[in-house]
Structure formats: structure tokens, C-alpha cells
KETI-268078 format. One record per residue (C-alpha): residue number from 1; x, y, z; chain. Coordinates in Angstrom, 2 decimals. Layout:
% KETI-268078
+-----+---------+---------+---------+---+
!   k !      c1 !      c2 !      c3 ! c !
+-----+---------+---------+---------+---+
! NUM !       X !       Y !       Z ! A !
...
+-----+---------+---------+---------+---+
***
This chain:
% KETI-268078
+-----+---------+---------+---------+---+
!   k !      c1 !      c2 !      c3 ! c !
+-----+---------+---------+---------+---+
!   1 !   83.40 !   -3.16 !   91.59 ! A !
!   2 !   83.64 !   -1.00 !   95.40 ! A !
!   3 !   83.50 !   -4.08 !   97.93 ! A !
!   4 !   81.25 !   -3.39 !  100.51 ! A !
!   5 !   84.08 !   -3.29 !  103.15 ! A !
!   6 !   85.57 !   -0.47 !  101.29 ! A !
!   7 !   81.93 !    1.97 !  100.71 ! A !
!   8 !   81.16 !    1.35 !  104.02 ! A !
!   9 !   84.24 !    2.96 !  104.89 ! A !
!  10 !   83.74 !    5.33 !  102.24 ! A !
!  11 !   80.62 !    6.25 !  103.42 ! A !
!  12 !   81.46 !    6.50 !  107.31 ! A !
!  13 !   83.75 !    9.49 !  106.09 ! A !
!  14 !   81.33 !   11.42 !  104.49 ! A !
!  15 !   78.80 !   11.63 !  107.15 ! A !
!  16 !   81.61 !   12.68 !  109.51 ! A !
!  17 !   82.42 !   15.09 !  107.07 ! A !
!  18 !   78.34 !   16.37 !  106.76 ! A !
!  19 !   78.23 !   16.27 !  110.52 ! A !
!  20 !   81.37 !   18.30 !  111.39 ! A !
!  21 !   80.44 !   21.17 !  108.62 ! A !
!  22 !   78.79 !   24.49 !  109.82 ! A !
!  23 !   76.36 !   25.91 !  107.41 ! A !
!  24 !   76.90 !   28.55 !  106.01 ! A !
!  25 !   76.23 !   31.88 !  107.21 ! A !
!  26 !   73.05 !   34.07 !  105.56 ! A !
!  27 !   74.93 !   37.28 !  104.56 ! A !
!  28 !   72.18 !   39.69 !  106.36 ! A !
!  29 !   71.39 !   42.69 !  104.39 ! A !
!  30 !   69.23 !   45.40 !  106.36 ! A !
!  31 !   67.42 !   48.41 !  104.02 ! A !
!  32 !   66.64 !   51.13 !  106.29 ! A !
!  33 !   64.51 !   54.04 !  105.71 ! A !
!  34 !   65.05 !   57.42 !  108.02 ! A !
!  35 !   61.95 !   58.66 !  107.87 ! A !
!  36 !   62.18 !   62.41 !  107.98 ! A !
!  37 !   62.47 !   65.37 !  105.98 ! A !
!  38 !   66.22 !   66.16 !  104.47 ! A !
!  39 !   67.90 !   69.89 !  104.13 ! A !
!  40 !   68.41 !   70.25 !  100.20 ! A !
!  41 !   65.74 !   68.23 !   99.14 ! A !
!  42 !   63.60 !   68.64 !   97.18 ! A !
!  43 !   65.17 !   71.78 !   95.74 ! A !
!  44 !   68.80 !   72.03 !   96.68 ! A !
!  45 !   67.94 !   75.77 !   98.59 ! A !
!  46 !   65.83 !   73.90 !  101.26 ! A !
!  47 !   67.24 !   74.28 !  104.54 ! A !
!  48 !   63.94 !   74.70 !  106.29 ! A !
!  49 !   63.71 !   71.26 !  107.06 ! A !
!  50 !   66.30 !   71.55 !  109.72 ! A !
!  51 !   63.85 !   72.85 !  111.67 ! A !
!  52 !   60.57 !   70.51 !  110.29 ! A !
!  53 !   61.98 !   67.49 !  110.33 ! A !
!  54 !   59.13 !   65.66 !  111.08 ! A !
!  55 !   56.49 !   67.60 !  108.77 ! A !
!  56 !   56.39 !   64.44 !  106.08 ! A !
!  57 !   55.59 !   65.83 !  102.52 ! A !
!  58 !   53.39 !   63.65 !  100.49 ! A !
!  59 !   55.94 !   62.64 !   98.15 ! A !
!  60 !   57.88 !   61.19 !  101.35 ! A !
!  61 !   54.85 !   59.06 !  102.43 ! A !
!  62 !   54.38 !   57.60 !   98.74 ! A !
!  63 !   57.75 !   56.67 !   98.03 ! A !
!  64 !   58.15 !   54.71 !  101.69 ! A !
!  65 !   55.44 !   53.12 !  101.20 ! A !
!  66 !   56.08 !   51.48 !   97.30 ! A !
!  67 !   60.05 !   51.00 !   98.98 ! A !
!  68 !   58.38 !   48.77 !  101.66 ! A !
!  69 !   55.79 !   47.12 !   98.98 ! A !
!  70 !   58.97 !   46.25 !   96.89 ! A !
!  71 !   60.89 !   45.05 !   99.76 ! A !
!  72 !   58.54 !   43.07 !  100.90 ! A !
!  73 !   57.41 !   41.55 !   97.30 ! A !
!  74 !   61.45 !   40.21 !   97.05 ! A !
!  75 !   61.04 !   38.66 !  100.73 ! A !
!  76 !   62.59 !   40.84 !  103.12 ! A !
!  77 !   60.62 !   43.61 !  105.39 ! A !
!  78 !   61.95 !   47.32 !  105.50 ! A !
!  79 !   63.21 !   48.78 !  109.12 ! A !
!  80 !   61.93 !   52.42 !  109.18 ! A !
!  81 !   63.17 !   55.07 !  111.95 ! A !
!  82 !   60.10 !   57.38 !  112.99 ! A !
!  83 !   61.39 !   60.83 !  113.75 ! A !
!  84 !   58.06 !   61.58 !  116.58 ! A !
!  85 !   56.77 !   64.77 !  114.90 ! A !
!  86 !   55.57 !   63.04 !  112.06 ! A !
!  87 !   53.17 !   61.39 !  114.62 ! A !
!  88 !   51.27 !   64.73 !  115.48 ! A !
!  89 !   50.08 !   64.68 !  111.44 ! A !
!  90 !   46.57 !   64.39 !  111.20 ! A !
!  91 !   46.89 !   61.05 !  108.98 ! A !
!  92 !   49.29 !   58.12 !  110.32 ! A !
!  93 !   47.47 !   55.32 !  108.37 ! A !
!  94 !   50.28 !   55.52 !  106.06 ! A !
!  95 !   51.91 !   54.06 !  109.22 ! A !
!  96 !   49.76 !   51.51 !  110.53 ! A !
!  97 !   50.10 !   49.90 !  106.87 ! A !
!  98 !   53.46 !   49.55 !  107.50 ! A !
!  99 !   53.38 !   47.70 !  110.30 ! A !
! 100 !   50.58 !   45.68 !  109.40 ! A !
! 101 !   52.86 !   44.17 !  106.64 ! A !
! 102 !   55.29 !   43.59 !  108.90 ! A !
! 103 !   57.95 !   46.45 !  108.81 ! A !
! 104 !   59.98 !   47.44 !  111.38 ! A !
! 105 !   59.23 !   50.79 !  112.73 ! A !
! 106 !   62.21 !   52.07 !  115.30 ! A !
! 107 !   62.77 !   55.81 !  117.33 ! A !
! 108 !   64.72 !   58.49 !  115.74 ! A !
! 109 !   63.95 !   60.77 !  118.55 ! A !
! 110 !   61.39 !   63.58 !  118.22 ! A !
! 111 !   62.99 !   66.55 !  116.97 ! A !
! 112 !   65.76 !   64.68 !  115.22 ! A !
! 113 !   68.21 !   65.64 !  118.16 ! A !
! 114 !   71.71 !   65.44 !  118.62 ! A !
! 115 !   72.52 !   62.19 !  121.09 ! A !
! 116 !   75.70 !   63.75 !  121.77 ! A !
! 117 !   75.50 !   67.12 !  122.95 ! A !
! 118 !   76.57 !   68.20 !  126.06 ! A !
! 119 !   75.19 !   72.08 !  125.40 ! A !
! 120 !   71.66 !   72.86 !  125.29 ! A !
! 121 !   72.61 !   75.43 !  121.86 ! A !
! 122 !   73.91 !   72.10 !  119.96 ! A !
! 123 !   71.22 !   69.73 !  120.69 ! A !
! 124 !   68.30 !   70.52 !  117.46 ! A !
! 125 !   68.09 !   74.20 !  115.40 ! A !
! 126 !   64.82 !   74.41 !  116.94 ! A !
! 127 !   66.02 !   74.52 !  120.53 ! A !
! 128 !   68.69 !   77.27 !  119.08 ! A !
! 129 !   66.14 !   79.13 !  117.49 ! A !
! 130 !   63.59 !   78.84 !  120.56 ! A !
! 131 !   65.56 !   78.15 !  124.08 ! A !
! 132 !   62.48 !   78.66 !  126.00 ! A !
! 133 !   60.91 !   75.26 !  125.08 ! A !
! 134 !   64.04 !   73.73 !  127.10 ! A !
! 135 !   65.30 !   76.21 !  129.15 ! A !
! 136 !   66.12 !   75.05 !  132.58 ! A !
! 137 !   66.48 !   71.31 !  131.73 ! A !
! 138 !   69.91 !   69.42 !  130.90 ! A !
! 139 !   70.74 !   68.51 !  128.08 ! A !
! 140 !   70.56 !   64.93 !  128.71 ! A !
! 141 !   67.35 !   65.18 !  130.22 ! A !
! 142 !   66.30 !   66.74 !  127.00 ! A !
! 143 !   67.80 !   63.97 !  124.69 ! A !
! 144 !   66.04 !   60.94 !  127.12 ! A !
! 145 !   62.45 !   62.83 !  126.95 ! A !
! 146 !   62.49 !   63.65 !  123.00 ! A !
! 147 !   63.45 !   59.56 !  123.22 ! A !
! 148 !   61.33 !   58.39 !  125.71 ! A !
! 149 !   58.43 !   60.63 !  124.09 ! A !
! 150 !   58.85 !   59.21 !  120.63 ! A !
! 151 !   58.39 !   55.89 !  122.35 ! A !
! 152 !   54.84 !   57.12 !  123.51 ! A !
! 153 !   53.82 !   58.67 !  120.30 ! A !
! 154 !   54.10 !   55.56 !  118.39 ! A !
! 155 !   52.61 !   53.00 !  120.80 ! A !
! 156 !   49.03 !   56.10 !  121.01 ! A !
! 157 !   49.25 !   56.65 !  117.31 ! A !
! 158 !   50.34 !   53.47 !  115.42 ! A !
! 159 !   49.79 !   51.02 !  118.35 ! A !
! 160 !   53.22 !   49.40 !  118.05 ! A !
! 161 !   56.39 !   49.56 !  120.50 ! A !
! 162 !   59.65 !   51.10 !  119.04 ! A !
! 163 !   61.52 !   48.74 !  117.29 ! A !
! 164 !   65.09 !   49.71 !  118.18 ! A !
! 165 !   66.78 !   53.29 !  117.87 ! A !
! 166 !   68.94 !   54.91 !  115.50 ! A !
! 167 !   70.66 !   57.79 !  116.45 ! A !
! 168 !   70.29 !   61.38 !  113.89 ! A !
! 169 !   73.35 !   61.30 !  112.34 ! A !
! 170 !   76.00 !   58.76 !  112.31 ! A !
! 171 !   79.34 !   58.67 !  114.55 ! A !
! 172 !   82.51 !   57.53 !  113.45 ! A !
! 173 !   82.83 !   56.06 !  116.89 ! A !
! 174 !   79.32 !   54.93 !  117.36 ! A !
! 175 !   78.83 !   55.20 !  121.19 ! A !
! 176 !   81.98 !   54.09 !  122.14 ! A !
! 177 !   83.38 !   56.99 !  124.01 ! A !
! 178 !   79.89 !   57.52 !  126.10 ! A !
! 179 !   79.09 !   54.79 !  128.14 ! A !
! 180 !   76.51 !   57.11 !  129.76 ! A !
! 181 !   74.59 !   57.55 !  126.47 ! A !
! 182 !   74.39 !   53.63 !  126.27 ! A !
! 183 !   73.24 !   53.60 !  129.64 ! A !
! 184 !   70.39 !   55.80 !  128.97 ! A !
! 185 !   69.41 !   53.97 !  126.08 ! A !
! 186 !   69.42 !   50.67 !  127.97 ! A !
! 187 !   67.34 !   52.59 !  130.80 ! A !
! 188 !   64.77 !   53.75 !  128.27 ! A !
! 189 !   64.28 !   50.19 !  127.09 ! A !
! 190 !   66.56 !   50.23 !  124.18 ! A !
! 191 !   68.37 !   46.51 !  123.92 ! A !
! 192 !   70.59 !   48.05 !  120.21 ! A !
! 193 !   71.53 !   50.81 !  118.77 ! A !
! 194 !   72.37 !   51.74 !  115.22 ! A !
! 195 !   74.76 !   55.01 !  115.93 ! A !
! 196 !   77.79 !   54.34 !  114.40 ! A !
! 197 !   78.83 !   55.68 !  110.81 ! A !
! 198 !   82.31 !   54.80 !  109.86 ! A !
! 199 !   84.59 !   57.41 !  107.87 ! A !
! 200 !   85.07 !   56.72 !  104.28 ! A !
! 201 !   86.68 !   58.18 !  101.34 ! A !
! 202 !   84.14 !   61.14 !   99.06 ! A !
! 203 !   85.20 !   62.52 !   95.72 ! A !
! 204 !   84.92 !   66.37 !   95.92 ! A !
! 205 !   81.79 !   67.25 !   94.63 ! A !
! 206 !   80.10 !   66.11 !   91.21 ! A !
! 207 !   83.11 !   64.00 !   90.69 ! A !
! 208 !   82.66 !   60.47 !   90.39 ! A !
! 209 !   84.09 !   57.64 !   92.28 ! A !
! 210 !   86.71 !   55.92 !   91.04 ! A !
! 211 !   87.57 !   51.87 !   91.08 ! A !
! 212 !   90.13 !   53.16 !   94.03 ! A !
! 213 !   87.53 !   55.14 !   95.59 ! A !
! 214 !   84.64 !   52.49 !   95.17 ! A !
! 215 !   87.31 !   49.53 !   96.63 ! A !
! 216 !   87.70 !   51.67 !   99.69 ! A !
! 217 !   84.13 !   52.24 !  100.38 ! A !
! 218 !   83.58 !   48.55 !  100.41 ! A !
! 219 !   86.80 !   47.74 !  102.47 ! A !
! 220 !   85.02 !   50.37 !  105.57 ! A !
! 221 !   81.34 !   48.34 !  104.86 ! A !
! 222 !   83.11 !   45.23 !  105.22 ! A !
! 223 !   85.36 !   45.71 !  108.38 ! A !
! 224 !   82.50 !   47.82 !  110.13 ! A !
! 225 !   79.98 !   45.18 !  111.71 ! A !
! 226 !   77.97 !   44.76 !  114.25 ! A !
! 227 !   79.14 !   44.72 !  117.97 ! A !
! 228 !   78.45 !   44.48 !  121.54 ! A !
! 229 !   79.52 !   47.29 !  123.55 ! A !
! 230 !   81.12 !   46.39 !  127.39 ! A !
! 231 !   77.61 !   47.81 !  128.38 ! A !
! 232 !   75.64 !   44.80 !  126.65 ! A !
! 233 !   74.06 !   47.72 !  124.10 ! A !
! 234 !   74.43 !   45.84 !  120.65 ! A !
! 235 !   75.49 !   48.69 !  117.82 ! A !
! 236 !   74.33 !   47.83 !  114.26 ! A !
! 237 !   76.56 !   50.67 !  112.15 ! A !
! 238 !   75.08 !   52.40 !  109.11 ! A !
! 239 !   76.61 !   51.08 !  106.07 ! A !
! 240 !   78.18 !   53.60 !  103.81 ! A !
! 241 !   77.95 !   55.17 !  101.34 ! A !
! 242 !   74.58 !   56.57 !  102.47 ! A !
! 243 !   71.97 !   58.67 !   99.81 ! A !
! 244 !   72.57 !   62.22 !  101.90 ! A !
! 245 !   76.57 !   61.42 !  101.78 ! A !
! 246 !   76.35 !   60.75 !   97.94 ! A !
! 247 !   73.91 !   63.53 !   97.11 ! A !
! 248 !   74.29 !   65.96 !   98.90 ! A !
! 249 !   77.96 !   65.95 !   99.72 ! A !
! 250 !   79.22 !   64.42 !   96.90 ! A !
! 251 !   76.65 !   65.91 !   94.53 ! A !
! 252 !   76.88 !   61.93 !   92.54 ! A !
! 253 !   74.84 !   60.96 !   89.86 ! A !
! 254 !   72.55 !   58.10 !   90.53 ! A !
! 255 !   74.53 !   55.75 !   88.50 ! A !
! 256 !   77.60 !   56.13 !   90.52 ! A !
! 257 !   75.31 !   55.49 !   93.51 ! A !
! 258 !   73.94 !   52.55 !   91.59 ! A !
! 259 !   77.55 !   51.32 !   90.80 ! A !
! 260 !   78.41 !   51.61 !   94.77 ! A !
! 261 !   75.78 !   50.11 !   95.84 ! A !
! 262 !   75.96 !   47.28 !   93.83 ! A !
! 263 !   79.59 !   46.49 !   94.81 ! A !
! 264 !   79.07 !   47.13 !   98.48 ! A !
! 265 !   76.29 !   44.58 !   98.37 ! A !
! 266 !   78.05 !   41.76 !   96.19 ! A !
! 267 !   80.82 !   41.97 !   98.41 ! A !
! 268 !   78.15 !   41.21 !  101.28 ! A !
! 269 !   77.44 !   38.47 !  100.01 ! A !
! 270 !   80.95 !   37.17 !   99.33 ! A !
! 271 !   81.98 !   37.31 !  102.91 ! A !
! 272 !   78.51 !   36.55 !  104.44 ! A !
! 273 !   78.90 !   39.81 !  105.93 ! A !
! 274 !   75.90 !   42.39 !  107.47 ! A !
! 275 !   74.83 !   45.17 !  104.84 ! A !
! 276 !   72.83 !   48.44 !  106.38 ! A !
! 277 !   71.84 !   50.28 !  103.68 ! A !
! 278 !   71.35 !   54.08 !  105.13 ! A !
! 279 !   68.53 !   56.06 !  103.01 ! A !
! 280 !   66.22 !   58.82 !  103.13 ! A !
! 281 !   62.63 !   58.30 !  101.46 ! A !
! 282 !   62.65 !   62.52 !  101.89 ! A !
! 283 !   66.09 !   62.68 !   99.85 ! A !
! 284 !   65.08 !   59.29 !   97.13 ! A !
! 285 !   62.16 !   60.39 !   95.66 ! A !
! 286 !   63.73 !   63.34 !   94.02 ! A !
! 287 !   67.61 !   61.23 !   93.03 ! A !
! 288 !   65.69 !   57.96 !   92.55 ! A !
! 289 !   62.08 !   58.55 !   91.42 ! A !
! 290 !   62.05 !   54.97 !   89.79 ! A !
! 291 !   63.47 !   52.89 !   92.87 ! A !
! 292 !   66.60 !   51.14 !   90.98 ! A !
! 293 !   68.59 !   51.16 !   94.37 ! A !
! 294 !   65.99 !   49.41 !   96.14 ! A !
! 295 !   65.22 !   46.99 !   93.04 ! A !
! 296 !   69.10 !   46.50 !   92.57 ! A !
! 297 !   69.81 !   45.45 !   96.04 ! A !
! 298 !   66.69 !   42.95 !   95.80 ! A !
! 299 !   67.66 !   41.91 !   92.79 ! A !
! 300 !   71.40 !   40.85 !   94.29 ! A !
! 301 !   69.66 !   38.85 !   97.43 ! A !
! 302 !   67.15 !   36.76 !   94.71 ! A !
! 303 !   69.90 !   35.85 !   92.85 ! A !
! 304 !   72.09 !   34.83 !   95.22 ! A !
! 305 !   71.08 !   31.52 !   95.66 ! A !
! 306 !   70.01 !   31.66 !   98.89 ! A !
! 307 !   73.32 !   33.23 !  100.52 ! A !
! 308 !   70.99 !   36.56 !  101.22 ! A !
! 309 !   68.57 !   37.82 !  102.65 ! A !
! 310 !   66.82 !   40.75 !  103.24 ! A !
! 311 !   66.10 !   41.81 !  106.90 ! A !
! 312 !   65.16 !   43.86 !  110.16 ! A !
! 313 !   67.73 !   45.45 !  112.40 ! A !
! 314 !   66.17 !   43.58 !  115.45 ! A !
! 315 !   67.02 !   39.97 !  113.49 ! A !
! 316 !   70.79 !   40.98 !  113.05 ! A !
! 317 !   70.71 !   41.94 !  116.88 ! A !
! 318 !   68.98 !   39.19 !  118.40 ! A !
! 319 !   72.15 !   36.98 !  118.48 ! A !
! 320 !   74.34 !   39.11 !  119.81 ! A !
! 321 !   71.78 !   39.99 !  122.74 ! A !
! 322 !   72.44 !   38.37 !  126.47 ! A !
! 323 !   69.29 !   36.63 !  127.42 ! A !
+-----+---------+---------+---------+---+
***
């Protein structure tokens, strides 16, 4: 028989042991939908869209919304980037449902325009194709209106403030070598960014991935997290491997995607790391009619036992943000 002496003792060292214990960390796993349209897709000749980014197809609108509805159904709420054009469609209920169930909707600029440029030429095709709309303006004044603009297009049309900004296309660097670029983002309101999208390894085309291959890919997800910048702007990298990188450079079959994925997204968990799944609804609904991406990284956060969960881009921010 334990004397009372000795469970008294016994039990003195396990609360100290309960009190000094941090919980655990949430692994945080973000699925974010660019809402645009995507060169190649549908039909691999498509290049169009380079110019129409924001002219939403029908099959673009139905597929975000049943991603969201399945997001949402396992828990977690979607963040979506608006590129502003789509706003001058006639119908943006499509939207306002969104929002309603609680999505995130954030600015991906109007015309889908190069953050980076320094010449008027490389900021959007359309602005190469028809100078006049910005002739006699900078380039960065260009790039901060097609921002700030966005801003106003959702708050008249959806009635909601941006939620964040992504940058079109991903930098290996993120921001880091333009200070002024955060700056401008901070000016226009923006408290984090999602910019940066690390290097990884890509088969050549229609090859598949290998183990090697697939290890590296998660090895980049895993070292590239979130961080403040000496500006205060929090960047929130895209994860790879995003859907354009996978089908449209690497011409993959959605299993190899699905394989990927899957790995990326256990390893997530492991660590209690932050996931930000990159996708295009425009690029999904033709490689992924029947959602098993979205459904298998869903899946993974239900059965983890609670060491998931599904979330916005603003949540993963919020405690890296000075108050």
C-alpha cells in the first residue's frame, strides 16, 4: 500500500509537471483559392487568359463554391484572393455567399499585375498590349491603384474589406529585397502578405516525382514559414507544390499531385508546422473535377486527432502582428 506521505509527494510532481508543459501547437493548414482565370486551362492552347484574368467562366464559380462548401463541412473556412475584374461581372452573388459562410476573401490586385516591376512594359500583358491606359504614370503608382482599387471594388460589390493580399505570382524571395513594396502595402492598409514562393525541385515534364523528388518538396514546405519582415509586414509563403507548377509545368497526373499533397500535409502535421496550399479553382476543375485534393487534405486534419486544423491566412498572421 502507497502511504500517504509518499502520493502526496507523488502527486505534487505531477501537477508541476502539468503546469510547466506547453500545449501543443495546432499544425495550421491554410487552403487557398486564387481566384482567376489560368493560361492553359481549360484546353492547354489557352493563352487568352493572360489578358482576361478576371473574366470568371462558370465552371470557375461552381467549383469555388463546392471547394468552400467542403471546406467548410470538415471545419475549416477557405481564404480566396479576388483578382478586381471579376467584380465588374454582372453577378457577384456567387461572392457574397462566400463570405456569408465565413470565407476569407483577400486582393490579388486588379489586372493580376506584377508587384515587382520597375518598367511600365512588364507590369500585366494588357498594359503591353494597350500602353495608353497607363501611359504617363509610374509604375508603382500603377501597382498601388490596381491595389488600392481592388480594395474598393470589393467593399461596393460584396460589402466586405480585403482580407489580406497575395501577390500574382510567387517570389523565391518573397519581399525581402523591396522594402519599398512592403511599405506600400502597409500604406494601403495591408498588415500581411502572402508573396513568397520558395524554389523546389520539378521533374521535366509528364515525368513523375520520385520518393527523392517528393522528400525534397516537403523539406522546402517545411523550412519555408511564416515571418515578419524588419518592416512589421508579416509574409505567409505559398506552400509548394502548387496546381499551375504541377500541371502545367510539370504536366503531372493527378495522382502524383495527390501523392504530394498528401505527404506535404502529413508532414505538417508531424512538426506542427503552417501548410498553404496554393490552387487555382480556374486550373482544378479541369485536373480535379471530383475534388480529391481538397477532400484528401480534409480528410488528413479530421483524422488527426485534433493536431490540425483547417484555417484563414489572417489566423496564422494574427500572432505574429505588433499590436
Amino acid at each position: 500500500m502507497i502511504t500517504r506521505r509518499a502520493f502526496l509527494a507523488a502527486s505534487a510532481v505531477a501537477a508541476g509537471s502539468l503546469t510547466a508543459a506547453e500545449p501543443t501547437r495546432k499544425a495550421r493548414i491554410a487552403i487557398t483559392l486564387d481566384l482567376e482565370m489560368s493560361r492553359n486551362f481549360p484546353r492547354w492552347e489557352d493563352t487568352h487568359w493572360d489578358y482576361e484574368k478576371g473574366n470568371l467562366n462558370d465552371e470557375t464559380k461552381k467549383y469555388t463554391l463546392e471547394a468552400c462548401r467542403r471546406i467548410k463541412k470538415a471545419g475549416g473556412a477557405a481564404h480566396c484572393f479576388v483578382v478586381g475584374r471579376v467584380l465588374e461581372q454582372p453577378d457577384v452573388d456567387w461572392l457574397k455567399q462566400l463570405a456569408l459562410a465565413g470565407h476569407a476573401l483577400g486582393n490579388h490586385t486588379y489586372d493580376h499585375v506584377n508587384v515587382l516591376a520597375t518598367k511600365p512594359e512588364d507590369i500585366q500583358f494588357r498594359f503591353r498590349r494597350s500602353p495608353w491606359l497607363i501611359e504617363g504614370k509610374s509604375s508603382r503608382d500603377v501597382i498601388a491603384e490596381n491595389i488600392r482599387v481592388t480594395n474598393a471594388a470589393l467593399k461596393t460589390r460584396v460589402g466586405v474589406d480585403a482580407n489580406g493580399f497575395r501577390t500574382p505570382g510567387g517570389f523565391a524571395n518573397g519581399l525581402k529585397d523591396r522594402p519599398d513594396i512592403q511599405k506600400m502595402l502597409l500604406e494601403l492598409g495591408f498588415r500581411w502578405v502572402s508573396s513568397q514562393y520558395p524554389a523546389h525541385p520539378i521533374p521535366k515534364p509528364e515525368q513523375e516525382p520520385d520518393a527523392a523528388t517528393i522528400a525534397k518538396i516537403v523539406d522546402v514546405s517545411k523550412a519555408t514559414q511564416p515571418i515578419a519582415y524588419p518592416t512589421g509586414l508579416v509574409e505567409i509563403p505559398m506552400s509548394p507544390v502548387s496546381d499551375i507548377n504541377a500541371f502545367r509545368t510539370g504536366r503531372w497526373k493527378l495522382e502524383w499531385f495527390l501523392k504530394t499533397i498528401r505527404a506535404i500535409v502529413e508532414s505538417t502535421i508531424s512538426n506542427s508546422g503552417v501548410f498553404d496550399f496554393l490552387c487555382h479553382p480556374s486550373c482544378m476543375y479541369v485536373v480535379d473535377p471530383q475534388f480529391q485534393t481538397i477532400d484528401t487534405i480534409c480528410e488528413l486534419v479530421q483524422k488527426s486527432a485534433g493536431k490540425a486544423e483547417i484555417v484563414t491566412l489572417d489566423a496564422i498572421a494574427r500572432p505574429m502582428l505588433k499590436t
